[in-house]
N, C-alpha and C positions, 0 to 999 in steps of 0.2 A: 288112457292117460289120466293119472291122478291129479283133482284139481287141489292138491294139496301142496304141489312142488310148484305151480305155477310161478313165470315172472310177475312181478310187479311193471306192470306197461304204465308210461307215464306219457301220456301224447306231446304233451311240452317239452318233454326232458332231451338232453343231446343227440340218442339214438335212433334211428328212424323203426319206427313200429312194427314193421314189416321184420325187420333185422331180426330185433328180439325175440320175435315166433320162431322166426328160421332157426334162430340158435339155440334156441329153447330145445325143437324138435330135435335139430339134431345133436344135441347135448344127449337127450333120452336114447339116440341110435347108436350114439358112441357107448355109451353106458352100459347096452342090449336091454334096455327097456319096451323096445321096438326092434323087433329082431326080422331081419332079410326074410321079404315075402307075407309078410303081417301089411294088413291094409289099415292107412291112415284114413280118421275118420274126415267126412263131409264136409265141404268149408261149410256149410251150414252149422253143422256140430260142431266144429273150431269155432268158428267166430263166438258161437254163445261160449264155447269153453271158455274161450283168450277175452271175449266181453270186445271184439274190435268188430271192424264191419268184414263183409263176405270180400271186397275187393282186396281187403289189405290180406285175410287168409291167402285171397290166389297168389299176392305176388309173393307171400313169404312161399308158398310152395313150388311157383318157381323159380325162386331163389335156390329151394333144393333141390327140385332137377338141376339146374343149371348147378350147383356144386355136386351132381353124381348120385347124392344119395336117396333119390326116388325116382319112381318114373310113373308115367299117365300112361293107362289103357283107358280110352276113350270110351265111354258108355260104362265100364265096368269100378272103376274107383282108382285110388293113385295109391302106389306099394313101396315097401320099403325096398332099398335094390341091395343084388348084391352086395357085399362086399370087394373093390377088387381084388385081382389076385397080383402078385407082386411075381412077376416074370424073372427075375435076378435069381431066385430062391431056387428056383427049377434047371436056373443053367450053371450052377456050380457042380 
């Protein structure tokens, strides 16, 4: 992740903090900056990246479990997930 595209996180401002990472990341996933199966680094590593604390990394990243696009193996790191597949495409 280049800290060159980084958002500007403003703790005051309208957005909740949490939001901004999540969209950030998955800005880069849509983009394939982050491509399906590529491992997201450390909230330890995020948080110095984003400059926010460890709590606010975890919920932005379940923010993106919970929208589909990662998922947690437990002990080993959290990955980018598939993409789905679009079932319609197949039954035509």
């Amino acid at each position: 992740m280049g800290e060159d595209d980084l958002p500007v996180i403003d703790p005051s401002g309208p957005q909740l903090v949490y939001m901004v990472v999540a969209d950030h990341i998955a800005g880069q996933i849509a983009s394939g900056k982050l491509k399906p199966g590529a491992r997201l680094p450390g909230e330890l590593a995020l948080s110095a990246t984003y400059g926010i604390a460890r709590m606010t990394v975890a919920r932005a990243v379940r923010e993106l479990r919970e929208r589909g696009l990662v998922h947690t193996v437990i002990g080993k790191g959290t990955y980018i997930a598939e993409p789905p597949t679009d079932s319609t495409d197949s039954e035509s």
